[in-house]
N, C-alpha and C positions, 0 to 999 in steps of 0.2 A: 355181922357179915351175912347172915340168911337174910336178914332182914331186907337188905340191900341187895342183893340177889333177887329176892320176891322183887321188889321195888325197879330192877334193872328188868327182870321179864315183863313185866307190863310197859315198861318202854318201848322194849325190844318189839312186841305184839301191835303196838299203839304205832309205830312207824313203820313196820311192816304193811300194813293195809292201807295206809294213805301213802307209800312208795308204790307199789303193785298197780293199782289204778290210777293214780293222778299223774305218772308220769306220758302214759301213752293212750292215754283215753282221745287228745286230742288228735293224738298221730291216725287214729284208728277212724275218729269220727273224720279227721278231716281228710287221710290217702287212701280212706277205704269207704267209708260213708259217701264222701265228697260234700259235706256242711262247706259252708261259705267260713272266712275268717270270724266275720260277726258272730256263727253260731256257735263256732268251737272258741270264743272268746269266751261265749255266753255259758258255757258247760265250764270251763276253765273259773268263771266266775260264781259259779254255782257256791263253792267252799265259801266264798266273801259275804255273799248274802245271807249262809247258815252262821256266819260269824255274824252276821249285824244283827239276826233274828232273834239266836236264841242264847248265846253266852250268858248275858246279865239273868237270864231267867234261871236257866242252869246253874248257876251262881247262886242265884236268892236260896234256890231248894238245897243246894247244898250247904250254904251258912246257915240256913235256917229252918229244914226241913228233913231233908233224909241224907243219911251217909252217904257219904262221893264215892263209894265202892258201890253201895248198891245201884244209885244213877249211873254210871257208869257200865254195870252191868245191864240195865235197862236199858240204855242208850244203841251198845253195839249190839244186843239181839235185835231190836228192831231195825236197826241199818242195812244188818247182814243180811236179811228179809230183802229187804226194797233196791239191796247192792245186785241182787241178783238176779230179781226181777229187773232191773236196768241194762245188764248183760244180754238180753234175749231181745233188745227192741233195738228197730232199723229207721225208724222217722227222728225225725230232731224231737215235734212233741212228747209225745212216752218218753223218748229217752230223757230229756230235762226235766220233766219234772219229777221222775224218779231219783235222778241227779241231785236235783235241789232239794227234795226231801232227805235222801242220804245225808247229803250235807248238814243242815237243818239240826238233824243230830249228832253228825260224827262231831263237827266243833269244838261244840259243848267240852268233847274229852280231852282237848288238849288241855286246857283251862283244870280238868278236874286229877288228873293223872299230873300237875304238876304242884296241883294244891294236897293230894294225898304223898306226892314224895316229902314237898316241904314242910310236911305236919310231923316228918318221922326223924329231922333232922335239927340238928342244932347250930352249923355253919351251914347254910346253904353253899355261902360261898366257894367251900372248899369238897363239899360231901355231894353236892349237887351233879357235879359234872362227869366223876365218873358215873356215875348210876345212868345219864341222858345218854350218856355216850350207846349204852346199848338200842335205843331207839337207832341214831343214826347205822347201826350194823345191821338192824332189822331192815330199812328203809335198802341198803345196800344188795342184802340178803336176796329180797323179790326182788330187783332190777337186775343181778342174777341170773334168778330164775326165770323173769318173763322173756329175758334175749335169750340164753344160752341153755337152756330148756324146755319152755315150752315154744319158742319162736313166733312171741305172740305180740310182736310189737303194733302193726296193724288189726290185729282182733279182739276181741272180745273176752276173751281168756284172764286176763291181769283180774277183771270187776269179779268172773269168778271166783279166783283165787283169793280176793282181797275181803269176797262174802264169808267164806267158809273163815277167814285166819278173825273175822269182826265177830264172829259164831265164837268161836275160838277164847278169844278175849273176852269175852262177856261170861262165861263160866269162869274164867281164871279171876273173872273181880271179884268173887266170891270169897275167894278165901285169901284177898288182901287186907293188910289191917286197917282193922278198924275206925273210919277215920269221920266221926259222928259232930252235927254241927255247933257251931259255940256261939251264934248270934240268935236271938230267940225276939225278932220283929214279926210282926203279923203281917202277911201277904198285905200290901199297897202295889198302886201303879210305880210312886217315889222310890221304892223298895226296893223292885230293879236297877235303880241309880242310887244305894246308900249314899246318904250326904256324906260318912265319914270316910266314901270310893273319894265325892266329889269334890271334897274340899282338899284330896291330893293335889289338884290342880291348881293352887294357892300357892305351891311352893314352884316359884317362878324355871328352876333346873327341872322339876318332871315336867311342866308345861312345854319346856319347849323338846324335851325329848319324846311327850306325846305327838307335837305337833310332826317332829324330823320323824316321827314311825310312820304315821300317816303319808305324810307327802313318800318318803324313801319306797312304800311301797306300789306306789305307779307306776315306776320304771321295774320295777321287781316283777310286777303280773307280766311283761313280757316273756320273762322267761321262764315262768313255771307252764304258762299258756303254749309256748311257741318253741320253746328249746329243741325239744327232742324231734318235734314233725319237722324244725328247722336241716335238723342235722340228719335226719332220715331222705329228706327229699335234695339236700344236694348229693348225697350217696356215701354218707358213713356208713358201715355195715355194723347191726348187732347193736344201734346206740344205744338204747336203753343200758346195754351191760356196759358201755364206754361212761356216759353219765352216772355211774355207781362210782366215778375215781373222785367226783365231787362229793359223793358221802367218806370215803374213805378219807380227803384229806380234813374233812369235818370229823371223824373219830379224833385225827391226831389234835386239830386244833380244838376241840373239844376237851382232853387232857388237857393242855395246854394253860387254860383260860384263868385256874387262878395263881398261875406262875402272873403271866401278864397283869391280874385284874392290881395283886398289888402291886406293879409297877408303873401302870401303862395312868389305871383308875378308870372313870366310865367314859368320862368324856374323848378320851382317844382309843378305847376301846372300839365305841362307837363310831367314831372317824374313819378306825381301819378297816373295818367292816362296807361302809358306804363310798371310799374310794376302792373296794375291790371289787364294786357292783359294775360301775364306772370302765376300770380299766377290763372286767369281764368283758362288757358289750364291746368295746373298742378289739378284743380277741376274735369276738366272733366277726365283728365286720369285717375284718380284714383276711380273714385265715380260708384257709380250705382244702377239701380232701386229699389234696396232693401235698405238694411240697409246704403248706401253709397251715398242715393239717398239728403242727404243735404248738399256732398259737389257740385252735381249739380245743386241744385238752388242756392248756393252761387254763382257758377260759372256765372251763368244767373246774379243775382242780381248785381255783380259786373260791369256788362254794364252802371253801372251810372257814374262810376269813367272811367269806359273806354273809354267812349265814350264822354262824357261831358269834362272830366280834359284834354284831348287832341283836340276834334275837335273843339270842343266848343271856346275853347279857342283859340285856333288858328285860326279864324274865327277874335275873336276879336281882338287878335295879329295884324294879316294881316292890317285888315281897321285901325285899328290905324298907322301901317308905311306906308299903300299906299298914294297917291298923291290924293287929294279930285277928283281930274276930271276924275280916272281911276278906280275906287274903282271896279265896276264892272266885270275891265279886270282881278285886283287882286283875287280877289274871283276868277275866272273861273283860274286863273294859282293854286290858290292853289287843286282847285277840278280836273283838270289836275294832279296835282304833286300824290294828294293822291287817290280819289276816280278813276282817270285816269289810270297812268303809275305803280304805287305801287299796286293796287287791279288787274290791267292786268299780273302784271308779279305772283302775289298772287295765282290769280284765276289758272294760267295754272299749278302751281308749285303744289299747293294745288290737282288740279283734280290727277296729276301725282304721288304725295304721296301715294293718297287713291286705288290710280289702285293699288302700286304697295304694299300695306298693304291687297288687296282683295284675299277673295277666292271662288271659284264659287260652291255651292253646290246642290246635287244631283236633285233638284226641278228646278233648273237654278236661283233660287236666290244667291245676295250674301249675304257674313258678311266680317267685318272686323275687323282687329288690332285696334284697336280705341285706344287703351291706347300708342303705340305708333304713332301713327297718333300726337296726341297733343303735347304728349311729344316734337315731332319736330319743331311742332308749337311754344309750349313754350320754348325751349331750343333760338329758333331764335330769339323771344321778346326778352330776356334775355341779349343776347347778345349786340341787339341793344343801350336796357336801358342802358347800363354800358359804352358804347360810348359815349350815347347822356351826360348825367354824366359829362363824363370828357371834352369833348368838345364845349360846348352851356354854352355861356358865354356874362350875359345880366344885365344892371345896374336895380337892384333889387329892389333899391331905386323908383327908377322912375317908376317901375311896382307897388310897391306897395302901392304909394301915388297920380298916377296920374289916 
């Protein structure tokens, strides 16, 4: 039980810091800065390029180089540095590529903080999800504290606060267990992509659930990008602390997961996940801060299913088909596939929407189409779901007994 406790505070610290800033950095850059949608897509997409950059590297050193506690310790002192340096700057240039260097590293940790819980366990499946759940109460935690404390949804305050909690965590990796590597290959270029990552992709059920991460997350970058400035600028008050009822119902559906996983198994795990992305965006098109305002906190609430019945699961997916000695590299190819390559092509698509739904009015503020903005979104999930459907095809049996 301490063990797991350690194991849950580092969760808890690891989503604390990417809830604080990534919720409202674009509300901030874009209702207070005044960045065009391009540029606060391009910040929004900052995370997606540290995932395509440097996972599989982070990966190789931790299979094959130095303890994932100590990298990980490494990782968030120097972010914390560069998060806060990013804080202080008013130009789109400083501030991006302070951004993207953040990025660059923070990635890396999701990939490594899931490969040091699963090294400590013996069912992923069932031991797994309480321990994450404290992540989602961290991520809840700051969103919290940036509306209903420090009132900093348009400022600069959140990349503070997100500096100091990455400072924070980076002493606490210190004295997690030990968690030392078991692949002993000599640095190669090929080495970043182990063949025994690549030859996962042979088994025709993870190929097409790599391919459904990928695509699912295009329509996804709209809303980690565009949520909250969305709902600030038609006049929610306090959103950031309202979009915290999306982590909340991700705690309960977080418990939840291996009730479901043997019932449901992956493949409609995954389903339920990808039509909640769907019927979210069709929430927010339609709703608003009056009378319409509960189909947007369903929209919000629905983050449990969305986010839990797809990544969640997928996480466990992965480490269940990778090779014990690469488990590592697996996690960093899937944080590549999705929060990488799918949230980078999401991010630019998404800033490009919303320029092109904009209108600039007579104060030099803008507004925007909002109801078609989603609609685009959701019509794309849509699409995707009804592929992923007919195509992913995975012995149901053995998902749901084993």
């Amino acid at each position: 039980m301490l063990l797991k406790i350690r194991l849950a505070v580092m969760m808890f610290l690891e989503f604390f810091i990417w809830g604080a800033w990534s919720v409202t950095i674009n509300t901030w850059a874009g209702n207070t800065l005044h960045f065009n949608g391009v540029q606060t897509g391009l910040l929004a997409g900052t995370t997606a390029i540290g995932a395509v950059v440097s996972p599989f590297l982070a990966g190789w050193i931790a299979d094959n180089l130095m303890a994932a506690q100590y990298m990980l310790a490494l990782l968030h002192l120097a972010g914390g540095i560069l998060l806060y340096l990013a804080s202080m700057q008013m130009n789109f240039g400083p501030l991006y590529g302070l951004v993207l260097a953040y990025a660059v590293l923070y990635m890396p940790t999701l990939g490594l903080v899931n490969a040091i819980a699963f090294r400590q366990m013996r069912d992923p499946k069932t031991e797994f999800a309480p321990i994450r759940v404290l992540g989602t109460i961290g991520w809840i935690c700051a969103g919290l504290i940036v509306s209903y404390i420090l009132h900093g949804e348009r400022t600069s305050l959140p990349l503070k606060m997100s500096a100091i909690a990455s400072i924070v965590l980076a002493g606490y990796s210190l004295t997690l267990p030990h968690t030392s590597p078991q692949a002993t290959e000599p640095f190669r270029l090929g080495n970043l992509f182990p063949v025994e990552v690549r030859r996962m992709f042979r088994d025709r059920s993870f190929l097409i659930f790599a391919l459904a991460s990928f695509l699912i997350c295009v329509p996804l970058a709209f809303y980690y990008a565009f949520a909250n400035r969305f709902l600030d600028q038609i006049g929610v008050a306090n959103s950031a602390g309202k979009m915290t009822l999306g982590q909340a119902s991700e705690t309960l559906c977080m418990l939840l997961i291996p009730f479901f996983f043997r019932r449901l198994g992956v493949k409609w795990m995954l389903v339920a996940g990808m039509a909640a992305w769907a019927l979210r965006y069709a929430c927010f098109a339609f709703g608003n801060p009056g009378p319409g305002v509960w189909m947007l906190l369903l929209g919000i609430v629905l983050h449990g299913i969305c986010y839990d019945f797809f990544f969640v699961t997928g996480q466990i997916y992965t480490d269940r088909k990778a090779p014990a000695a690469y488990r590592s590299a697996a996690q960093g190819m899937i944080t590549l596939i999705t929060y990488g390559i799918g949230m980078l092509l999401g991010s630019w698509l998404s800033g490009k929407v919303v320029d092109a739904y904009a209108t600039t009015l007579a104060d030099g503020t803008q507004a925007h189409n909002w109801r078609a903005i989603w609609l685009f979104a959701g019509g794309l999930s849509a699409v995707i779901l009804v592929l992923f459907i007919v195509a992913f095809r995975e012995r149901e049996t053995e998902n749901a007994t084993s």
